[in-house]
SERO-4910 file (N, C-alpha, C, O; in steps of 0.05 Angstrom, whole numbers):
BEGIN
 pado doro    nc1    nc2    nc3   cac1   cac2   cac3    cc1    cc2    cc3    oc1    oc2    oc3
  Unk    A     17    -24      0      0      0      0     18     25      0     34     27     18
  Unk    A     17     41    -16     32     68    -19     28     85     15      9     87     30
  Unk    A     57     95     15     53    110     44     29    130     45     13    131     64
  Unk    A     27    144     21     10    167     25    -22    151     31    -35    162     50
  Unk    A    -35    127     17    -47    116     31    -55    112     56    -78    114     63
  Unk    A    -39    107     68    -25     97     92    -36    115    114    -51    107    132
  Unk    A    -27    146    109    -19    158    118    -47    170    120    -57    175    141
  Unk    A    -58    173     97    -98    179     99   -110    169    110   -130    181    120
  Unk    A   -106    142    115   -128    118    131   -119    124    169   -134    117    187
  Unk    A    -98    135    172    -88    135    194   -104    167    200   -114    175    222
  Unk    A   -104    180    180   -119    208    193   -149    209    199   -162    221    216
  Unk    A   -157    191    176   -186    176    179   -194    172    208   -209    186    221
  Unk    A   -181    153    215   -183    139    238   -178    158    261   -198    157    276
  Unk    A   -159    174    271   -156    193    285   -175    209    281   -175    219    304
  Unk    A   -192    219    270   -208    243    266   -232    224    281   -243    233    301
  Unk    A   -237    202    271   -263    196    286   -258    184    303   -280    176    312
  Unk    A   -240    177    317   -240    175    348   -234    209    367   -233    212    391
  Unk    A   -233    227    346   -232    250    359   -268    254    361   -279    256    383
  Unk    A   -282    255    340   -310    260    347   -323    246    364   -342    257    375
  Unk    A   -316    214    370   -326    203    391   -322    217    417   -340    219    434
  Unk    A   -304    223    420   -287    230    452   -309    254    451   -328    251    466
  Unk    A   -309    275    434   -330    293    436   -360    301    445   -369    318    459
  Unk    A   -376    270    422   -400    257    433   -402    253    458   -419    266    471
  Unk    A   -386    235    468   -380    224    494   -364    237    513   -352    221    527
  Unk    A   -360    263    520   -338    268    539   -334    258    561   -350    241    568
  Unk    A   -313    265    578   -310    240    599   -335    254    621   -347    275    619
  Unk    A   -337    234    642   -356    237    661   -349    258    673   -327    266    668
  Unk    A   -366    275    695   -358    290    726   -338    278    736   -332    255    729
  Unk    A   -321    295    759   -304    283    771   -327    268    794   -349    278    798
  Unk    A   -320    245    806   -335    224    826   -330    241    856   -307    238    863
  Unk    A   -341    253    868   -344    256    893   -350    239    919   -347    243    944
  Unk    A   -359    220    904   -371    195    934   -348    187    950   -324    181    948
  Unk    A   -364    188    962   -341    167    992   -349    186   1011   -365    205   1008
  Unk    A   -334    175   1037   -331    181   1067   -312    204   1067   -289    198   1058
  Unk    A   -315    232   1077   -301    250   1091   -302    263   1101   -325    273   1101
  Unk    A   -283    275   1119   -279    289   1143   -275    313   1135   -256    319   1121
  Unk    A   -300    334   1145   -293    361   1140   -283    380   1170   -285    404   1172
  Unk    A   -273    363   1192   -271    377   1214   -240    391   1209   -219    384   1198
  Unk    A   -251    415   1224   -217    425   1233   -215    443   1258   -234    454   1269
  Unk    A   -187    444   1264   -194    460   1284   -186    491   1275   -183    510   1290
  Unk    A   -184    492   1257   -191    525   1246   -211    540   1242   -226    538   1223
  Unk    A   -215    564   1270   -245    570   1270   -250    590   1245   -238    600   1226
  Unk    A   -277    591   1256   -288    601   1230   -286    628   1222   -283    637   1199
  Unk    A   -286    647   1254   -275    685   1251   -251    671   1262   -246    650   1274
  Unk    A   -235    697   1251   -202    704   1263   -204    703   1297   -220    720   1305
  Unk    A   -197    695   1310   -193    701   1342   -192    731   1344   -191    739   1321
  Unk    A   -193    748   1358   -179    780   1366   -160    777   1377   -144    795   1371
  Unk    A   -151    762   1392   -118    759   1393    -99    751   1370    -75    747   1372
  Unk    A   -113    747   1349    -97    743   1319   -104    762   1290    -99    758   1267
  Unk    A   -115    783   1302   -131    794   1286   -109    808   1263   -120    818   1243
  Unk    A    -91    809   1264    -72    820   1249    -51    798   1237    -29    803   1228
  Unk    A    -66    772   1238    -42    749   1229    -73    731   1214    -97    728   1219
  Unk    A    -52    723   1193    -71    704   1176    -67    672   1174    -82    657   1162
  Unk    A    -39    664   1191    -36    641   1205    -19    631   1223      5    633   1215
  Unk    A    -22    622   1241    -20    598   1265     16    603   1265     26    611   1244
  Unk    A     30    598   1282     55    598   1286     52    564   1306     39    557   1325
  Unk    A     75    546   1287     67    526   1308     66    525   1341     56    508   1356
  Unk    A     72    538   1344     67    539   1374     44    552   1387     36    546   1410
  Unk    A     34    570   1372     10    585   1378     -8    568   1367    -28    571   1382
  Unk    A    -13    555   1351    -26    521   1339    -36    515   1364    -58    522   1372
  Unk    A    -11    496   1381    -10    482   1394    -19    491   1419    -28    473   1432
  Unk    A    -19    510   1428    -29    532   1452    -65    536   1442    -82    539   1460
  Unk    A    -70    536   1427    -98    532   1410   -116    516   1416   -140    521   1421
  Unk    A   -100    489   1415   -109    465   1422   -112    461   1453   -133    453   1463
  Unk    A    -88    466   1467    -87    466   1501   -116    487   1515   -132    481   1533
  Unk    A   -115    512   1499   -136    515   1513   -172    514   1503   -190    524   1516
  Unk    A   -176    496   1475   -194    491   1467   -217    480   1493   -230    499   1501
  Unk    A   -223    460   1504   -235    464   1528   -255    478   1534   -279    475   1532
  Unk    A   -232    506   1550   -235    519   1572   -259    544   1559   -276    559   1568
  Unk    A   -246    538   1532   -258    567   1513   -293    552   1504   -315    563   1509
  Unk    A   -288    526   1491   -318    516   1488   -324    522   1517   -330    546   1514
  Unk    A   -328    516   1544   -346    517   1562   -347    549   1557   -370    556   1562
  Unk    A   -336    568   1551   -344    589   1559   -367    603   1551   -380    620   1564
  Unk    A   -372    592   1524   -390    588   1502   -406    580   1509   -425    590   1498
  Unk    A   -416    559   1532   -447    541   1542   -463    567   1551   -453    584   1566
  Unk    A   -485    568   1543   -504    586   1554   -517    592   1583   -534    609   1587
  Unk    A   -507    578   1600   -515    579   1627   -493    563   1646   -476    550   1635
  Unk    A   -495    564   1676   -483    559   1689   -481    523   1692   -460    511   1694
  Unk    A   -504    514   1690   -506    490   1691   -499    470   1669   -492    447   1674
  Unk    A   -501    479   1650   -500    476   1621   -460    471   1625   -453    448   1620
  Unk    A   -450    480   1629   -417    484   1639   -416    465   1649   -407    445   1637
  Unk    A   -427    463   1684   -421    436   1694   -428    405   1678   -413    386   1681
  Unk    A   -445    405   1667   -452    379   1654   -440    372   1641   -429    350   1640
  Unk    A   -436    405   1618   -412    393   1595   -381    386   1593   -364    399   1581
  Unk    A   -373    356   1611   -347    365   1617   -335    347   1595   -311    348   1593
  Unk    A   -351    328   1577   -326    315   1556   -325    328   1526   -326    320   1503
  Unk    A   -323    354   1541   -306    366   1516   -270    367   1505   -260    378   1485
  Unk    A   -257    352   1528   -229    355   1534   -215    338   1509   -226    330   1488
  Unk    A   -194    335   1515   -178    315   1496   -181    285   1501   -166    268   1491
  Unk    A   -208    278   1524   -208    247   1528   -222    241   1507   -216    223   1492
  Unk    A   -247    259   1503   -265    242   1485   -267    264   1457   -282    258   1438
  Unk    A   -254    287   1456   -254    309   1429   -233    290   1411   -214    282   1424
  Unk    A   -234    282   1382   -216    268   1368   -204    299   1356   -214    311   1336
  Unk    A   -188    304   1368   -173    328   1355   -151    322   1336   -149    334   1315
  Unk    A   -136    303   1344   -125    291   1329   -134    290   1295   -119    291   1275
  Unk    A   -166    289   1294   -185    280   1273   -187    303   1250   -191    302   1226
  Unk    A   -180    329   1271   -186    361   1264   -167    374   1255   -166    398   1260
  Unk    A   -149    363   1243   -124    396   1242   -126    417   1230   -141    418   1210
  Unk    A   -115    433   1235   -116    468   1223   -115    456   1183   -106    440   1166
  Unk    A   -128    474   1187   -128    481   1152   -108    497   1144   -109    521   1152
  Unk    A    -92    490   1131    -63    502   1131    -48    522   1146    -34    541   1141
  Unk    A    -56    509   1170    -56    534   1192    -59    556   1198    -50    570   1216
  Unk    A    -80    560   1172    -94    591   1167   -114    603   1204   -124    584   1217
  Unk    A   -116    626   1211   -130    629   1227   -156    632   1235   -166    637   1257
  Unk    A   -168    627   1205   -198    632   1205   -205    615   1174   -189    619   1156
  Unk    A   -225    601   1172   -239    595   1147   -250    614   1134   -258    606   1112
  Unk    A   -255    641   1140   -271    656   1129   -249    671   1112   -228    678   1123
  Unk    A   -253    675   1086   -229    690   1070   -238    720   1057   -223    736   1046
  Unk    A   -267    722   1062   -276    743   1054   -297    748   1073   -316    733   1075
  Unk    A   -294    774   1090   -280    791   1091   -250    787   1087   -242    764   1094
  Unk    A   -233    801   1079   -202    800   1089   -196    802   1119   -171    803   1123
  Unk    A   -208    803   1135   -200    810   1165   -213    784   1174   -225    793   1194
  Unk    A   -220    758   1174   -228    739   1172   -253    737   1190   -259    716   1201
  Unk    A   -270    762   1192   -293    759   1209   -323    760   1195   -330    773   1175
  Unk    A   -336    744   1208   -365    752   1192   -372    790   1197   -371    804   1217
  Unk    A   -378    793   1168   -394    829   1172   -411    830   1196   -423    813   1209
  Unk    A   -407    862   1196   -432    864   1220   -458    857   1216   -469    850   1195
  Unk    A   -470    862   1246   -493    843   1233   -516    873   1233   -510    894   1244
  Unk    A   -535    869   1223   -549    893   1214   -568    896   1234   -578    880   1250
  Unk    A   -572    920   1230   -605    934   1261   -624    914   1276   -629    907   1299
  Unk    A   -637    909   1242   -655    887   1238   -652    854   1263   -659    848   1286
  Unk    A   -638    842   1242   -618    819   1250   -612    824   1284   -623    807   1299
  Unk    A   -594    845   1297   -599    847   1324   -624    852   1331   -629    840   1352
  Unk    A   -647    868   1321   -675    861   1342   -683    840   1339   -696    831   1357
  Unk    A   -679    821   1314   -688    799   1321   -675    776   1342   -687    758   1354
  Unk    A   -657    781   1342   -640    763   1362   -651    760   1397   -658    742   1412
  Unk    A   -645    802   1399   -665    799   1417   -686    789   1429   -691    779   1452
  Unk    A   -701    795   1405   -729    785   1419   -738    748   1409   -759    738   1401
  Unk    A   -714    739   1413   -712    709   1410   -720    701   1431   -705    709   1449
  Unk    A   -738    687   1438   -752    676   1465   -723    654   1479   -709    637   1467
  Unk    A   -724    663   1505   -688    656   1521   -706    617   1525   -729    608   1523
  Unk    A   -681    604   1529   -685    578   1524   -687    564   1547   -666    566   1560
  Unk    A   -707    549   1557   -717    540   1575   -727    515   1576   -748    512   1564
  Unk    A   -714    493   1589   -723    472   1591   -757    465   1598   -765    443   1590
  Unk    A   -771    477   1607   -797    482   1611   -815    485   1587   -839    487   1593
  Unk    A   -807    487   1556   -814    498   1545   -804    489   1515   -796    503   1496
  Unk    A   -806    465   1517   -784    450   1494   -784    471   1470   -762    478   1461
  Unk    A   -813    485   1456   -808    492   1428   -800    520   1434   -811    539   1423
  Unk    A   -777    525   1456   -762    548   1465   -726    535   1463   -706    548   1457
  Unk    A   -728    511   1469   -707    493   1466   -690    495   1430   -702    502   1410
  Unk    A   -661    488   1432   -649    484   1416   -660    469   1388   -682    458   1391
  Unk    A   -649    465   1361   -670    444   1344   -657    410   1359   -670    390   1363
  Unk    A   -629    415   1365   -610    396   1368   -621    379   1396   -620    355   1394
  Unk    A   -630    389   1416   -631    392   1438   -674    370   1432   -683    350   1442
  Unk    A   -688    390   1409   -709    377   1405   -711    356   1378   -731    352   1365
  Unk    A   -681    342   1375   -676    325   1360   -685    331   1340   -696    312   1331
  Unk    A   -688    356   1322   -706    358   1296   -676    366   1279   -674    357   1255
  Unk    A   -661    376   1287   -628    377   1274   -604    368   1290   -605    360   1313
  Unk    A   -581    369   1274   -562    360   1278   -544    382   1297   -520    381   1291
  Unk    A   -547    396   1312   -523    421   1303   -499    420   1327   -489    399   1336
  Unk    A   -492    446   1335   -479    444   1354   -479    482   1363   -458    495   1360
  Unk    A   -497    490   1370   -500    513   1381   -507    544   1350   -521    564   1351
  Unk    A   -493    532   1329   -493    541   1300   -520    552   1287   -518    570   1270
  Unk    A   -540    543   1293   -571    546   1291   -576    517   1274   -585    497   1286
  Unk    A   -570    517   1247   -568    489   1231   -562    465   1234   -555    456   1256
  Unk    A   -566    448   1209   -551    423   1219   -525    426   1203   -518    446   1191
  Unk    A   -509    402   1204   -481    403   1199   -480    394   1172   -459    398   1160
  Unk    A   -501    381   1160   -516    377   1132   -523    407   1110   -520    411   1086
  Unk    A   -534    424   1135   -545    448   1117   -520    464   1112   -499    462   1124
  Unk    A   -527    484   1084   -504    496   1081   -516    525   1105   -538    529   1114
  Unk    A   -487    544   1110   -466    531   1105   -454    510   1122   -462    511   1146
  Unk    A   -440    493   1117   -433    465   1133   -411    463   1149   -396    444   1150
  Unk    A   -409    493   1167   -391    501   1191   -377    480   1197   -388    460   1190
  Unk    A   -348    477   1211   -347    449   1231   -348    457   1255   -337    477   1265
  Unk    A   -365    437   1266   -361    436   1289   -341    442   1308   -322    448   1294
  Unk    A   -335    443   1332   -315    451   1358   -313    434   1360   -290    428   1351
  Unk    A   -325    413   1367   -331    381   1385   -323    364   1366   -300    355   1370
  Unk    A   -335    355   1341   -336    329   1329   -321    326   1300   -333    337   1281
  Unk    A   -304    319   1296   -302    319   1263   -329    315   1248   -348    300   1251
  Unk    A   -324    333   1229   -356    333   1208   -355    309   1191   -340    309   1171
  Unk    A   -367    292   1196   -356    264   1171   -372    265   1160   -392    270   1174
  Unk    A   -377    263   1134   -399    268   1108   -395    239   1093   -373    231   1086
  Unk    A   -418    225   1088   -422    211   1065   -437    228   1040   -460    237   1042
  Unk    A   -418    230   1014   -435    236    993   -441    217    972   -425    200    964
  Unk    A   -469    221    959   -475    197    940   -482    207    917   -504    218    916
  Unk    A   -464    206    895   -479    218    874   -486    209    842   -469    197    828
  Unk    A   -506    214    836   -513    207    806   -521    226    787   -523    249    796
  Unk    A   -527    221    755   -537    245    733   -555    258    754   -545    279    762
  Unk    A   -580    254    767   -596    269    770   -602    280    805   -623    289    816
  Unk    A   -579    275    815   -578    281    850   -544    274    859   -525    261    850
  Unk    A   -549    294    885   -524    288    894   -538    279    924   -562    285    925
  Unk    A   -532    272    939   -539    267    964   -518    276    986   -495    274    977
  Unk    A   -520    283   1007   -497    293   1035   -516    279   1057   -538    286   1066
  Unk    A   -500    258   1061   -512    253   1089   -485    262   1119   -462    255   1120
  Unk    A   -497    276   1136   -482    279   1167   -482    260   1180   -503    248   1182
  Unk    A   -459    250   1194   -454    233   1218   -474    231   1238   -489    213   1246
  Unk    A   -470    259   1244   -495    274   1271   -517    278   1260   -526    291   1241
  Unk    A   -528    259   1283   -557    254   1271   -570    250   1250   -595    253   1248
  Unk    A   -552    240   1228   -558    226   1204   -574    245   1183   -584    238   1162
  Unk    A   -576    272   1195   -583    282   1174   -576    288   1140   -553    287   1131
  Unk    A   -592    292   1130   -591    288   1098   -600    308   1072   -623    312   1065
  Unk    A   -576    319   1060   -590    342   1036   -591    324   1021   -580    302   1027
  Unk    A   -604    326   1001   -611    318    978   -610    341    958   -627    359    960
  Unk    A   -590    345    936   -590    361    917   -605    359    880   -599    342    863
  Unk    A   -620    374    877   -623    359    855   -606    371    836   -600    395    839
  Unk    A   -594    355    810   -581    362    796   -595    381    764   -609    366    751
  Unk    A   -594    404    756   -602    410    736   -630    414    738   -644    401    723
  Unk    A   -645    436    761   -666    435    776   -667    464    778   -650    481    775
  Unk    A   -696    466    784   -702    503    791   -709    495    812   -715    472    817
  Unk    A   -709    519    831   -722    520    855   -745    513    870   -763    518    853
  Unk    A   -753    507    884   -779    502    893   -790    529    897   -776    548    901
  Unk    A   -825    531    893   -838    556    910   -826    555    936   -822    537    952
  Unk    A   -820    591    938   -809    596    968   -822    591    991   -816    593   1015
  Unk    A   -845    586    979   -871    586    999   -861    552   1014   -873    542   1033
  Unk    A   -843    542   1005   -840    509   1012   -816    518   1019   -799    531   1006
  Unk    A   -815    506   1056   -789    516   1072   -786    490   1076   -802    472   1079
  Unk    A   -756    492   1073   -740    457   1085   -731    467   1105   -728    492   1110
  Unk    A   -723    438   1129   -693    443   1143   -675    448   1137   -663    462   1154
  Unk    A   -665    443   1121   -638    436   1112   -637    459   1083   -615    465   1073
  Unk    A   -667    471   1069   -660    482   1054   -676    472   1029   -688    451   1027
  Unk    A   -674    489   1012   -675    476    979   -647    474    955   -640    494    943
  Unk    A   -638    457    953   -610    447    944   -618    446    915   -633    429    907
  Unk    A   -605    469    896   -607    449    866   -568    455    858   -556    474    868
  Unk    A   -555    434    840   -541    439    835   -540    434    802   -557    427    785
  Unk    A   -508    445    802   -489    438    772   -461    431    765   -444    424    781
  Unk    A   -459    435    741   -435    427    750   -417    451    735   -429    458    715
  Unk    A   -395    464    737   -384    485    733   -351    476    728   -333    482    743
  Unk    A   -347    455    695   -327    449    698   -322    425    718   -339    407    724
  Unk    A   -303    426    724   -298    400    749   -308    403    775   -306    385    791
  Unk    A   -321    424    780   -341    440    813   -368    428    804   -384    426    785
  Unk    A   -364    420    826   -405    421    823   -406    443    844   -386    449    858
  Unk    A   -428    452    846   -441    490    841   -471    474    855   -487    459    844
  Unk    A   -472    484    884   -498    482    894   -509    507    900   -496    527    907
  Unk    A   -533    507    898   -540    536    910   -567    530    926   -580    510    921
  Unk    A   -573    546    941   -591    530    974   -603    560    974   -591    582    972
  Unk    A   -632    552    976   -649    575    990   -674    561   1013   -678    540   1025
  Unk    A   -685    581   1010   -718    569   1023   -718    558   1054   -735    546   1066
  Unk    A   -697    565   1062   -693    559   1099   -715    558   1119   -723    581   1120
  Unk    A   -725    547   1130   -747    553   1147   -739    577   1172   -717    575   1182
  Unk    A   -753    595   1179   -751    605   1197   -738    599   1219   -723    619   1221
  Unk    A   -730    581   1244   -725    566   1259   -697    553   1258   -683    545   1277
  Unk    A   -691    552   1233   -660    542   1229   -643    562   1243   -629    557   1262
  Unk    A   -647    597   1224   -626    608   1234   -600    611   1232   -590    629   1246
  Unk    A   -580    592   1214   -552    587   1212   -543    608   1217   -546    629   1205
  Unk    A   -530    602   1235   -497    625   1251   -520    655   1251   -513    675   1239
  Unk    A   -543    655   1262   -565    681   1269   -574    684   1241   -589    702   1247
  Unk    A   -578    681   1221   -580    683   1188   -614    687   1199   -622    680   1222
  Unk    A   -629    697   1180   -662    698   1170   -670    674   1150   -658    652   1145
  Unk    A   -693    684   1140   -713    674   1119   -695    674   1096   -690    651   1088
  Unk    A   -682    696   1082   -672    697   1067   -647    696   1050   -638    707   1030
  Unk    A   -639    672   1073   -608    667   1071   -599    652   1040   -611    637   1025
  Unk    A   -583    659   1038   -577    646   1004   -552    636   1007   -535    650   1018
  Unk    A   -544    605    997   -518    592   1004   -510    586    982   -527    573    970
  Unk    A   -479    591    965   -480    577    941   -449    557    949   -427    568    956
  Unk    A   -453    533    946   -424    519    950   -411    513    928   -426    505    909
  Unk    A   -388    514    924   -369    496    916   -349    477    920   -327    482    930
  Unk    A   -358    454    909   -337    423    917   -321    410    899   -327    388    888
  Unk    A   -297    423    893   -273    409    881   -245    389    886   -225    391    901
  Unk    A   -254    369    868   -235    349    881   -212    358    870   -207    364    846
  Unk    A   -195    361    894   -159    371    884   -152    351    882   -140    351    861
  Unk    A   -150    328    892   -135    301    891   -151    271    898   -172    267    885
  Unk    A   -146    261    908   -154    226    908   -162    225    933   -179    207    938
  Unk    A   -153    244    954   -160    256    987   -170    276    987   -188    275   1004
  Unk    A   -170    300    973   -175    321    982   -200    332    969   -198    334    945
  Unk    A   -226    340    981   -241    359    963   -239    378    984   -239    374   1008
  Unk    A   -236    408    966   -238    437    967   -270    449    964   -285    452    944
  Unk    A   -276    455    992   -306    468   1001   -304    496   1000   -287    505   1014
  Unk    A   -320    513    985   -319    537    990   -342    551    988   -354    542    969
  Unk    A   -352    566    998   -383    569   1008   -383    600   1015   -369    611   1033
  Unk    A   -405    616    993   -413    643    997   -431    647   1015   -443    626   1018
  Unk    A   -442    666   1030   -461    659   1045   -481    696   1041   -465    714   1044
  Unk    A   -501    705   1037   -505    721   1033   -541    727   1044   -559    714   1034
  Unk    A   -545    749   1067   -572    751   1070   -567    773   1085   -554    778   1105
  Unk    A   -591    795   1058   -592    818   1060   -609    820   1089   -615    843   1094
  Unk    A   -616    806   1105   -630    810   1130   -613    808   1145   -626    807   1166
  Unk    A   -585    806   1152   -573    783   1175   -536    804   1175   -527    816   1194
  Unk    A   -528    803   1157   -506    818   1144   -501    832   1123   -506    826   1099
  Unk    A   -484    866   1139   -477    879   1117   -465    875   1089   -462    893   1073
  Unk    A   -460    852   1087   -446    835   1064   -441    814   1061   -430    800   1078
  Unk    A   -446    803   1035   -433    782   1034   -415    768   1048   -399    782   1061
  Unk    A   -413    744   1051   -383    724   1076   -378    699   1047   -394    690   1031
  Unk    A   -349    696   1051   -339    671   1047   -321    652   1056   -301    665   1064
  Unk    A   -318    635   1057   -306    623   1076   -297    590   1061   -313    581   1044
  Unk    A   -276    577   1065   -267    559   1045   -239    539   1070   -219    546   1083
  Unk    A   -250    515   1065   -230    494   1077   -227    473   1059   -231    476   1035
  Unk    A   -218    445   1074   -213    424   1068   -220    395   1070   -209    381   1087
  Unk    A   -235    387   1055   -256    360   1073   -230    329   1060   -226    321   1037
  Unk    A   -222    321   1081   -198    298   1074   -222    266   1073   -243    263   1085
  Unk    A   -208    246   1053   -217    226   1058   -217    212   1073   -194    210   1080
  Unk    A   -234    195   1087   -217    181   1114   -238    150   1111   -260    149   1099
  Unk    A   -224    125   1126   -233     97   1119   -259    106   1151   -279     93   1152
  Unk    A   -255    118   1162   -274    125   1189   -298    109   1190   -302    104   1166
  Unk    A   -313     99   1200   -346     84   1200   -354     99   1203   -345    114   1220
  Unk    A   -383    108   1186   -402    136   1199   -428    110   1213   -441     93   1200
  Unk    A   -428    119   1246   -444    113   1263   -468    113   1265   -474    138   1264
  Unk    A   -486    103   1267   -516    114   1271   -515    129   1298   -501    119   1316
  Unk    A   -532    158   1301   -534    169   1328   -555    179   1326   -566    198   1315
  Unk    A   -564    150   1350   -597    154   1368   -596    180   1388   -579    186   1405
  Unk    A   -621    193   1378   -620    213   1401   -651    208   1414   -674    207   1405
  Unk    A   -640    205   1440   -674    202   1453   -673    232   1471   -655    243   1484
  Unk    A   -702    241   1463   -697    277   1472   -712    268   1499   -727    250   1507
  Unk    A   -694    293   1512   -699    297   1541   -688    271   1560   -691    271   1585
  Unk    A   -676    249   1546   -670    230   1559   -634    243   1575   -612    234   1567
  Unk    A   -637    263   1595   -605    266   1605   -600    252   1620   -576    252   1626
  Unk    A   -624    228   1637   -607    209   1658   -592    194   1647   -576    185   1664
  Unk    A   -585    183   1618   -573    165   1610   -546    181   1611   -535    168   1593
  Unk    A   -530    196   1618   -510    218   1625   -504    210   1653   -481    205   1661
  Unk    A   -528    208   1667   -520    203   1691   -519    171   1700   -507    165   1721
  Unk    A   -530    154   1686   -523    123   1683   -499    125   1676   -485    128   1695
  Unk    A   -486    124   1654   -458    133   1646   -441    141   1664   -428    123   1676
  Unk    A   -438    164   1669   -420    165   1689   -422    152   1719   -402    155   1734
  Unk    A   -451    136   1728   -439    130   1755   -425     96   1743   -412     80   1757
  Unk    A   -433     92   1719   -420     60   1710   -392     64   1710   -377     47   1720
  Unk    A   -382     92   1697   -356    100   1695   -335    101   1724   -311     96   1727
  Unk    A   -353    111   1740   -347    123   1770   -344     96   1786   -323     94   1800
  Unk    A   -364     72   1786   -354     45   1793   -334     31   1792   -321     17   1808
  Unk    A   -333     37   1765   -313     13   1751   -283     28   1760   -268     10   1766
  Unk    A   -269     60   1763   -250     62   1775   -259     58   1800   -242     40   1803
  Unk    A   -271     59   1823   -265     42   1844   -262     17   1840   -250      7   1859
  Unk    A   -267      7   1829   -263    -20   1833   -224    -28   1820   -206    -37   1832
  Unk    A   -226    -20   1797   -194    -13   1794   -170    -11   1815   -149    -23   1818
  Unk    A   -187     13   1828   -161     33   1850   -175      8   1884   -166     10   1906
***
């Protein structure tokens, strides 16, 4: 066969495996699996760091020593303190949490790493938030009336935005296909459901967790969350909170979370804020919550309180 032959049948063939690849482009990047979005990089700058944008290892590690002392300070009442004492390094997996590049705050916008102020509005409503009283469950926490996941945050650890926790590494199962992505939380098993390539619901239809539609933006899938119910609240937020995320896999471990957060009721501006969710082989747990059940706290510790006497 003459080269120049040759040489046509070979371009032939190349050209239409170029239009296939075209037809067909390759899939989304795969997001599923088990990961840990905990860290211990809070979410505003400290005010004792307000002029540094990260961690000196030793000031890290001083971070950690007095993590503790700083959550109790945070409990809303006196009693609330005494109860809460396994917040320490016996039962906190800190280890589980590390700084996000030892930056001092997740929040990257503002540049001073704090949420904006919060507006007129937004503080009278706070105020006149009915004070929380065991007497009075639908005065009670959502967490506290087992209807969310959270940890003092207003939300669950499911809803955007998807804060971490102080206490727990955030472990996320995601499941995803053409027409949904799914996020399920550790805590309390709560669950978004995103739809893929979707309009919004009537606002008139409030979720917990939100209304989730996404896309895909390149190798990001692109969620954006409205329709909050009143009662959620995330980090003091209103009715009209608007969340848009982005989740990029940098590597085979790593997806890159970064999350706008915007409500003209709540803050002078826009917030964003951006970490690191690592893969981990971890078991995500089922966690029963039976509400109002606190004697099982106090079964616990006197089983705990036995068993070292009996030791010593």
């Amino acid at each position: 066969m003459p080269l120049r032959l040759v040489a046509f049948s070979i371009a032939i063939v190349l050209s239409f495996g170029t239009l296939r690849a075209q037809r067909n482009p390759p899939p989304h990047p795969d997001l599923q699996g088990t990961w840990n979005g905990g860290t211990m990089t809070p979410l505003e700058r400290p005010p004792e760091f307000k002029n540094k944008t990260l961690f000196t290892a030793e000031e890290a590690a001083e971070y950690v020593r007095t993590a503790p002392e700083r959550l109790k300070s945070r409990l809303p009442t006196d009693d609330d303190r005494l109860m809460q004492v396994d917040v320490d390094d016996t039962y906190v997996e800190r280890e589980a949490m590390p700084f996000d590049r030892m930056r001092t705050s997740l929040i990257v916008e503002p540049s001073n790493g704090m949420l904006p102020p919060l507006l007129p509005a937004a503080q009278a409503r706070l105020a006149a938030r009915p004070k929380r009283s065991f007497d009075d469950p639908e005065v009670l926490g959502l967490a506290e009336r087992c209807l969310l996941g959270n940890f003092g945050i207003g939300g669950s650890m499911a809803s955007p935005p998807m804060v971490p926790s102080p206490v727990f590494p955030g472990v996320y199962q995601i499941v995803q296909t053409d027409a949904y992505v799914l996020i399920s939380a550790e805590w309390v098993h709560d669950a978004r459901v995103i739809r893929m390539n979707s309009s919004h619901a009537s606002p008139a239809v409030r979720n917990w967790l939100g209304d989730s539609i996404g896309y895909w933006d390149g190798g990001t899938l692109v969620v954006d969350t409205t329709s909050f119910r009143r009662e959620v609240h995330n980090l003091n937020s209103g009715e009209r909170l608007h969340v848009v995320e982005r989740f990029t896999r940098v590597d085979a471990r790593t997806l890159r979370y970064r999350v706008t957060v915007d409500d003209p009721d709540t803050w002078a501006t826009p917030w964003t804020a951006e970490w690191s969710f690592k893969s981990t082989e971890a078991r995500v747990f089922p966690v029963e919550c039976h509400e109002g059940n606190y004697a099982v706290e106090n079964f616990l510790r006197g089983a705990r309180a036995e068993e070292a006497r009996r030791i010593h």
